[in-house]
MARRO-820784 format. One record per residue (C-alpha): residue number from 1; x, y, z. Coordinates in Angstrom, 1 decimal. Layout:
// MARRO-820784
+-----+--------+--------+--------+
|   k |   east |  north |     up |
+-----+--------+--------+--------+
| NUM |      X |      Y |      Z |
...
+-----+--------+--------+--------+
//
This chain:
// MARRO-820784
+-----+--------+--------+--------+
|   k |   east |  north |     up |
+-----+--------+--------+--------+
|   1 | -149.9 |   57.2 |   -2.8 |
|   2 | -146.0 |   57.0 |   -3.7 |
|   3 | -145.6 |   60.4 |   -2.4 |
|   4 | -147.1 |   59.3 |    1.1 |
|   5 | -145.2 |   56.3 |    1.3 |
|   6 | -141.8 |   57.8 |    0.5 |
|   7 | -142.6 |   60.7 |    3.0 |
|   8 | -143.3 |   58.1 |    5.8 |
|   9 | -140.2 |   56.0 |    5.3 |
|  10 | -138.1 |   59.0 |    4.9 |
|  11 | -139.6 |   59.8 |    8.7 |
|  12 | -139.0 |   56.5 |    9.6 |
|  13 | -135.3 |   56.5 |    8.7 |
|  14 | -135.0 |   59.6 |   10.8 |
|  15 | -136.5 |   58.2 |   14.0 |
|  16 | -133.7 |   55.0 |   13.6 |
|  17 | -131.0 |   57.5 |   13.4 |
|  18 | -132.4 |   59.9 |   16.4 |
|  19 | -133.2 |   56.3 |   18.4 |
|  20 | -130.0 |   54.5 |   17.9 |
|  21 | -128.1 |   57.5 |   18.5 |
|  22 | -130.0 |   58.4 |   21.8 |
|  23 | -129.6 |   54.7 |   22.9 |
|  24 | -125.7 |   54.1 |   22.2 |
|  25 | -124.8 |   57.1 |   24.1 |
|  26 | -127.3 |   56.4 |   27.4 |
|  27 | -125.8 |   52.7 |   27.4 |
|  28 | -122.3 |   53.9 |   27.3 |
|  29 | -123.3 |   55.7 |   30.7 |
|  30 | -124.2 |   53.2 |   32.8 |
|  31 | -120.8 |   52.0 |   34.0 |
|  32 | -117.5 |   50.4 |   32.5 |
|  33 | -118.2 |   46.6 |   31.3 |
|  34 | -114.2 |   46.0 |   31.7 |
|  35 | -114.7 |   46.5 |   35.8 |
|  36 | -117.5 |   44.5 |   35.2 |
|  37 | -115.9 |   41.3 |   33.9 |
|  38 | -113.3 |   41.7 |   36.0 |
|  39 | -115.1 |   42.0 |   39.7 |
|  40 | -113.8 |   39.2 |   42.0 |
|  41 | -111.0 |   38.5 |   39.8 |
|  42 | -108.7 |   39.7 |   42.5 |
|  43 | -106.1 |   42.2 |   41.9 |
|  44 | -106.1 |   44.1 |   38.5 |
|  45 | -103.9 |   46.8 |   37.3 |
|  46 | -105.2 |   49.3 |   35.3 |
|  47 | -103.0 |   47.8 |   32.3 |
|  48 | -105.1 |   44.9 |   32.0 |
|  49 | -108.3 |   46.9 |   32.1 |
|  50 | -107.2 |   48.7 |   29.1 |
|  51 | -106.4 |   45.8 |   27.6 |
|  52 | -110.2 |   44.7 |   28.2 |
|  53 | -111.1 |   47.8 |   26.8 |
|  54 | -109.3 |   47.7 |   23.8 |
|  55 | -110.1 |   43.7 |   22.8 |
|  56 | -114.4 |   45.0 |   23.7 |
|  57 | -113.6 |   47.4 |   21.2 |
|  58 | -115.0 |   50.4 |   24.3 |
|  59 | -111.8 |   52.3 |   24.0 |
|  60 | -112.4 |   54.1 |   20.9 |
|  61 | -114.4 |   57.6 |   20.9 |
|  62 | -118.2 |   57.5 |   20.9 |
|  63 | -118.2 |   58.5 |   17.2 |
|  64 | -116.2 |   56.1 |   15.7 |
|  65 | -118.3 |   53.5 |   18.1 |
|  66 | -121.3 |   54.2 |   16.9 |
|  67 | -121.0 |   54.3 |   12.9 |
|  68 | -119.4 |   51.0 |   13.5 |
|  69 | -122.8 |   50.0 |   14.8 |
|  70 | -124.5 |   51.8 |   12.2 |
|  71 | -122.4 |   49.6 |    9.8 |
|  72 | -123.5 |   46.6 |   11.5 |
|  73 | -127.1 |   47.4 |   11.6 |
|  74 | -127.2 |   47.1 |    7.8 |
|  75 | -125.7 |   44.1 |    7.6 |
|  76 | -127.4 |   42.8 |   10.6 |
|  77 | -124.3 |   42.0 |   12.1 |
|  78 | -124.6 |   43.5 |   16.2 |
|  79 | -120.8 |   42.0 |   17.1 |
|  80 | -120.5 |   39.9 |   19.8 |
|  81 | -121.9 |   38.9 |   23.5 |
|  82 | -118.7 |   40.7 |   25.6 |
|  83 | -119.7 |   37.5 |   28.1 |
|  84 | -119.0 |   34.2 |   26.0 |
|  85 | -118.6 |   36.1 |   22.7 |
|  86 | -121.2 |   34.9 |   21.2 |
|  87 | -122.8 |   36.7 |   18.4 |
|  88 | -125.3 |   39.1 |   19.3 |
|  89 | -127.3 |   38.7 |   16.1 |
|  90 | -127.6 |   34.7 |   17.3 |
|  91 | -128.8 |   35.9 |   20.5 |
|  92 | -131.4 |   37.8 |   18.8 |
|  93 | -132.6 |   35.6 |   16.4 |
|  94 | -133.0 |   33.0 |   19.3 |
|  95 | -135.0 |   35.7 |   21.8 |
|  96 | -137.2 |   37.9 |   18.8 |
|  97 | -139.7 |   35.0 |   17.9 |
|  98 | -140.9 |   34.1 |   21.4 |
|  99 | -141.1 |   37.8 |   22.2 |
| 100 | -143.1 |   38.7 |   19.0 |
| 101 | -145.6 |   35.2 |   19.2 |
| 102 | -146.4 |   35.9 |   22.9 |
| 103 | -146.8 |   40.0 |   22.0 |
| 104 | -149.4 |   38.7 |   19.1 |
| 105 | -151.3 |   36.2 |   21.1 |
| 106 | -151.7 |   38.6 |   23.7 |
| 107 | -153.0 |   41.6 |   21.2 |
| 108 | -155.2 |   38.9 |   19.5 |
| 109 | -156.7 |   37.8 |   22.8 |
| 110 | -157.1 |   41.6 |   23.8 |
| 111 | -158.8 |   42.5 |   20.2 |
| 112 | -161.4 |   39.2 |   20.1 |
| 113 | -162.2 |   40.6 |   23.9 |
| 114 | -162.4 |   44.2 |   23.5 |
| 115 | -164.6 |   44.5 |   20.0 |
| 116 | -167.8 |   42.7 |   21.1 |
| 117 | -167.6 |   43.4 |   24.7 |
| 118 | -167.2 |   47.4 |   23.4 |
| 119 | -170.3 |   47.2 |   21.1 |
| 120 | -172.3 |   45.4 |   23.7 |
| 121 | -171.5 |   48.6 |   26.1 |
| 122 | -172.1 |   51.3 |   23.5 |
| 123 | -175.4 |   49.5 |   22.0 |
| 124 | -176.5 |   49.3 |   26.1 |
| 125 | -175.4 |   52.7 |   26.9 |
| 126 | -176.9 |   53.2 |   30.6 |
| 127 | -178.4 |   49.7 |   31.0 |
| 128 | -177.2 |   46.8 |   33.6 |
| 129 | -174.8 |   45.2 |   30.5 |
| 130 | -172.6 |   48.4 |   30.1 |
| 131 | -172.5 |   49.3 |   34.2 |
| 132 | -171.1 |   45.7 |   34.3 |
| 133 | -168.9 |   46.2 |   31.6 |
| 134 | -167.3 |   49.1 |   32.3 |
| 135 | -166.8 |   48.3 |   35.7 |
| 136 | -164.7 |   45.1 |   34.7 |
| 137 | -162.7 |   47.3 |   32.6 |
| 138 | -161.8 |   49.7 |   35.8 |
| 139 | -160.9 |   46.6 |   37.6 |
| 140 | -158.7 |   45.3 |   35.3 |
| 141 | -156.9 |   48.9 |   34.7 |
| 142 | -156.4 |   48.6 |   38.4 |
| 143 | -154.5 |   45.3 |   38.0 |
| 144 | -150.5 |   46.1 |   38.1 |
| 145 | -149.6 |   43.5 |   35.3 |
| 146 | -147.2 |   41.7 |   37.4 |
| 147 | -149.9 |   41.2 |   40.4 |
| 148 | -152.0 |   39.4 |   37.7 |
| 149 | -149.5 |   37.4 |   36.5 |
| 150 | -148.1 |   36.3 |   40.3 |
| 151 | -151.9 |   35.3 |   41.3 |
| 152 | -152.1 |   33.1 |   37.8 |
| 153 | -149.4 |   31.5 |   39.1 |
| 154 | -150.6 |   30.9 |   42.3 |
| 155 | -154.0 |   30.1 |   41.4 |
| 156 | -153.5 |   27.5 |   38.0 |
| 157 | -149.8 |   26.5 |   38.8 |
| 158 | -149.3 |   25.8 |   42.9 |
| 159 | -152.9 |   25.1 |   43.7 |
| 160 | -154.7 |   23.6 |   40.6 |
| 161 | -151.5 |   22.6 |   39.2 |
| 162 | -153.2 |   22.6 |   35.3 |
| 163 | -150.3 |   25.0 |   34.1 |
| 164 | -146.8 |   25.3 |   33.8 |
| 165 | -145.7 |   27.9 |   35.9 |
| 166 | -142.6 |   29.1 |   34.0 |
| 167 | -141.3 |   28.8 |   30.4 |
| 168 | -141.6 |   28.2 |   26.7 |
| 169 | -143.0 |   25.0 |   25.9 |
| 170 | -146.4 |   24.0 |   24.6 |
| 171 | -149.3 |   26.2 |   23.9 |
| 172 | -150.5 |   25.8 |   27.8 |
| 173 | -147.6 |   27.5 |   28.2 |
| 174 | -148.7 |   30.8 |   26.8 |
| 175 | -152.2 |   30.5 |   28.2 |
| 176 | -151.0 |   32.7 |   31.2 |
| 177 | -148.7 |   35.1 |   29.8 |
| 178 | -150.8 |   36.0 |   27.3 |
| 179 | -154.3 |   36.5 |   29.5 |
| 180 | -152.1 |   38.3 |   32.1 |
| 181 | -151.0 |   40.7 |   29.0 |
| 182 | -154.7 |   40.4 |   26.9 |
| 183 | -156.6 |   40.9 |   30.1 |
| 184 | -154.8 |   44.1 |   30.9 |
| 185 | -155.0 |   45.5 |   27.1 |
| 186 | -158.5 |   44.5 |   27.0 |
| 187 | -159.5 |   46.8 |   29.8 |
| 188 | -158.2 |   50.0 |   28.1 |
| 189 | -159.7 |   48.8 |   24.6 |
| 190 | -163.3 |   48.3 |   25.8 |
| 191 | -163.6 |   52.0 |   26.9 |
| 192 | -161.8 |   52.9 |   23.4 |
| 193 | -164.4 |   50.6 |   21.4 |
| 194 | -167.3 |   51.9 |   23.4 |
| 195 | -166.4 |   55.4 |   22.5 |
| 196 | -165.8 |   54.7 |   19.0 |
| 197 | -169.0 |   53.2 |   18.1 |
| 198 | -171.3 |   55.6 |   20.6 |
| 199 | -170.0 |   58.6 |   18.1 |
| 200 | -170.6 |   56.0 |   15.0 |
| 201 | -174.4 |   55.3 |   16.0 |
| 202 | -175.3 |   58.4 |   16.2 |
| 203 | -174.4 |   59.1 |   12.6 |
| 204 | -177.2 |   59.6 |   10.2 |
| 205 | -175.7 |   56.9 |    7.9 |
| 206 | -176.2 |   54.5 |   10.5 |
| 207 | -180.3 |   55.8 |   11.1 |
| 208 | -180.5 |   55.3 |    7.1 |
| 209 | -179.0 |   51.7 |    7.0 |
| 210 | -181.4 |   50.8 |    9.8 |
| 211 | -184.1 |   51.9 |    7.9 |
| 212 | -183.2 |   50.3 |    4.9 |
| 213 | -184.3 |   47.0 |    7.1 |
| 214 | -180.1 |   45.6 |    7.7 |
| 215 | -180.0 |   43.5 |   10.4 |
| 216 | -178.4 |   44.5 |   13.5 |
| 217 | -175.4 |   42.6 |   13.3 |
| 218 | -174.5 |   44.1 |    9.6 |
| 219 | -175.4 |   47.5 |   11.1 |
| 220 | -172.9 |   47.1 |   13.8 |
| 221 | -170.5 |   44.9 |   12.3 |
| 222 | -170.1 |   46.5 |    8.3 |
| 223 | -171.1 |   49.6 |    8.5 |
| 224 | -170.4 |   51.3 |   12.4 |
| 225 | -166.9 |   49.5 |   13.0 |
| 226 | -165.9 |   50.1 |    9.6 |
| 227 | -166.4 |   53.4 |    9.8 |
| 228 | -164.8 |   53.8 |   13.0 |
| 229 | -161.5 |   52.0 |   12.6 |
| 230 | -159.2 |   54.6 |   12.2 |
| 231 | -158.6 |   55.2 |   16.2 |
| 232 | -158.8 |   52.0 |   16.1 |
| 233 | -156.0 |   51.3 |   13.8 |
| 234 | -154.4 |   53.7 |   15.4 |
| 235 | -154.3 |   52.8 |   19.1 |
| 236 | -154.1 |   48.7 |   18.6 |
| 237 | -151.2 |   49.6 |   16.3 |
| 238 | -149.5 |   51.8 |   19.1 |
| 239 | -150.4 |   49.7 |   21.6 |
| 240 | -148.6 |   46.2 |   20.0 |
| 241 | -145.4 |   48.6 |   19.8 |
| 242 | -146.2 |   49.5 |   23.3 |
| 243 | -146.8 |   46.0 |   24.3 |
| 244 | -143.2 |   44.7 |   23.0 |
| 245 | -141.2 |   47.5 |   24.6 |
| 246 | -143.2 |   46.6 |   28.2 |
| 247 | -143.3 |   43.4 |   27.8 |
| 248 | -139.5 |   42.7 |   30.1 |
| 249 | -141.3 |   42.1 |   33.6 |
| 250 | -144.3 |   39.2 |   32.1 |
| 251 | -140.8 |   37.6 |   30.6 |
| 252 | -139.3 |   37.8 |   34.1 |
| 253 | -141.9 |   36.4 |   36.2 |
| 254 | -142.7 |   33.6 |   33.2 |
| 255 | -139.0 |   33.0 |   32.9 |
| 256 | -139.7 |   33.7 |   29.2 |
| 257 | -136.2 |   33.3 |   26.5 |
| 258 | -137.4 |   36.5 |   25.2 |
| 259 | -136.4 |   39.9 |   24.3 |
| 260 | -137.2 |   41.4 |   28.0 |
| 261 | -135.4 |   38.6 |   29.8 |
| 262 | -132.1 |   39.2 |   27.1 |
| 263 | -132.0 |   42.8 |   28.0 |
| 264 | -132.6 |   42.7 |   31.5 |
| 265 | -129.4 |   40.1 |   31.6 |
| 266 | -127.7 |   42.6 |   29.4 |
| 267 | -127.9 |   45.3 |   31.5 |
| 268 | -126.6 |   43.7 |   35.0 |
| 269 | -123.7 |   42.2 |   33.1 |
| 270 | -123.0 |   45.8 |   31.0 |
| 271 | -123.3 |   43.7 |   28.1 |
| 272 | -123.2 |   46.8 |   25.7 |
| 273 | -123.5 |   45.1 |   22.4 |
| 274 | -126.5 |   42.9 |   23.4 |
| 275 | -128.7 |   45.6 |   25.1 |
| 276 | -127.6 |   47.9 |   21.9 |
| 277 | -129.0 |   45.5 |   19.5 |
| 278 | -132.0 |   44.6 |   21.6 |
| 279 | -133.3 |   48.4 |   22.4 |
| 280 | -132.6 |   49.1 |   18.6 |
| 281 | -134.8 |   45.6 |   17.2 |
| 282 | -137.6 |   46.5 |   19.3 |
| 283 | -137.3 |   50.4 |   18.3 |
| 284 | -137.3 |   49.3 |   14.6 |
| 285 | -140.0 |   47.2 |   15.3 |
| 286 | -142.0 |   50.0 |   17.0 |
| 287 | -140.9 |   51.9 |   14.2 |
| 288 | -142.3 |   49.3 |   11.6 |
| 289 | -145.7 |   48.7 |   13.6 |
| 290 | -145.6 |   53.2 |   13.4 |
| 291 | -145.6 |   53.0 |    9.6 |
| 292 | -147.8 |   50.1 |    8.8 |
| 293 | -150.2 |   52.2 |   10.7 |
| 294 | -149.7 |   55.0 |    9.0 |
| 295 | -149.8 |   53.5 |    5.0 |
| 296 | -153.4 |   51.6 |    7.0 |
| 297 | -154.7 |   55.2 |    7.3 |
| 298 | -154.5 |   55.5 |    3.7 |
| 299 | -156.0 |   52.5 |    2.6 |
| 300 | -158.7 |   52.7 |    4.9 |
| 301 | -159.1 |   56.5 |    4.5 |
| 302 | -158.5 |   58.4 |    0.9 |
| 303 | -158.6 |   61.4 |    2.1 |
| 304 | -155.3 |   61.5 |    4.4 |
| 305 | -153.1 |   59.9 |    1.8 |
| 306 | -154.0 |   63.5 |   -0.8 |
| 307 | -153.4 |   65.4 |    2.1 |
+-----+--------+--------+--------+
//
């Protein structure tokens, strides 16, 4: 097991290098942040853009810009905000929690959807419950996330007037953000769930624990979703790392103080340090959620972790 483990992380280190690399260079070409602070300042020489240049630090060749960052990512320290110089690490710190709580509500209401609604479909393969099932998961694939989340808003905010329509406050306001996320995930999980479990009940181990007189429900439950976790595993635990990188445009239309709605700031203000540090968290999250998954497949499986 120590073998697997240190082979993983070693992989996992790579992909940081490879991502933070990738993403300090594509940043760097997306325009000058010193023309950017300074448009509708009036007239400004070239002089006092280099200055700009110089006191942001942008001046200096890629190289040396880069394993400055690199030194800051081990301390944790990202520099400063080049609008209001505050420090980027703040900025995080503030915007990471909401992001991750709303992700995990949304993958907890997608998962307590997905697993019995999934079951019921493959244990009623061909009959009215799957047909209706399934269907509802086609409609909801069909649902552009943003769509869904414009009618909630309509709907419970303007008309019924029961929810808040925008920002972080008390739970009612993550009711919507996170059915407009869950209801979207859920649709892609049920079809994954029914899959799973029609390959699992046709297993002979299943026949022999239904002979042995288990009830249905431990059949199901103990025995055929056990046994079928690994995709499982796998895709929920892609999917969460999916769900935080996507998550900008439910931020934007919930006016969420998250992770999305730093970035997307960051990038009309060329705010290199921010959108740096915030592309790297959520890739060393992704990262993170990449590994877990990886050390689950050998706890729940022996055999992967020998091979």
């Amino acid at each position: 097991m120590a073998g697997f483990l240190i082979k993983r992380v070693l992989q996992a280190i790579f992909v940081v290098i490879v991502v933070t690399l990738v993403v300090s260079f594509a940043i760097r070409l997306t325009g000058d942040p010193a023309l950017m602070l300074t448009q509708g300042a009036g007239s400004v020489t070239e002089e006092d853009l280099q200055r700009i240049r110089t006191a942001l630090g942008v001046d200096q060749p890629f190289l040396v810009q880069y394993f400055s960052f690199l030194k800051g990512l081990l301390t944790l320290d990202f520099g400063r905000s080049f609008l209001g110089g505050t420090p980027v690490s703040r900025l995080i710190a503030d915007a990471l929690p909401a992001t991750l709580l709303l992700a995990f509500i949304s993958m907890v209401v997608s998962i307590v959807l997905s697993i019995p609604l999934g079951i019921k479909a493959a244990t009623t393969r061909g009959k009215w419950a799957d047909q209706a099932i399934r269907i509802l998961s086609l409609v909801g694939l069909s649902f552009p996330n943003f769509w869904l989340a414009i009618m909630l808003v309509l709907l419970f905010s303007v008309t019924l007037n029961w929810l808040p329509p925008s920002g972080m406050g008390g739970i009612e306001s993550y009711i919507m953000p996170a059915v407009t996320m869950g209801v979207i995930l859920t649709a892609t999980n049920v079809r994954l769930v029914r899959t799973a479990m029609l390959e699992t009940l046709q297993s002979q181990y299943i026949m022999v624990a239904r002979a042995k007189g288990l009830s249905e429900s431990k059949v199901l439950y103990k025995h055929a979703l056990r046994n079928c976790a690994i995709p499982l595993i796998t895709y929920f635990g892609l999917q969460f790392g999916g769900l935080l990188g996507g998550i900008v445009v439910i931020e934007r239309v919930f006016n969420w103080p998250g992770m999305g709605t730093l970035a997307f700031d960051a990038v009309g203000a060329r705010d290199y340090p921010v959108l740096q540090a915030v592309i790297t968290v959520l890739a060393l999250l992704i990262i993170g959620i990449n590994l877990i998954v990886d050390i689950a497949y050998g706890l729940v499986d022996p055999r992967i972790r020998t091979e």
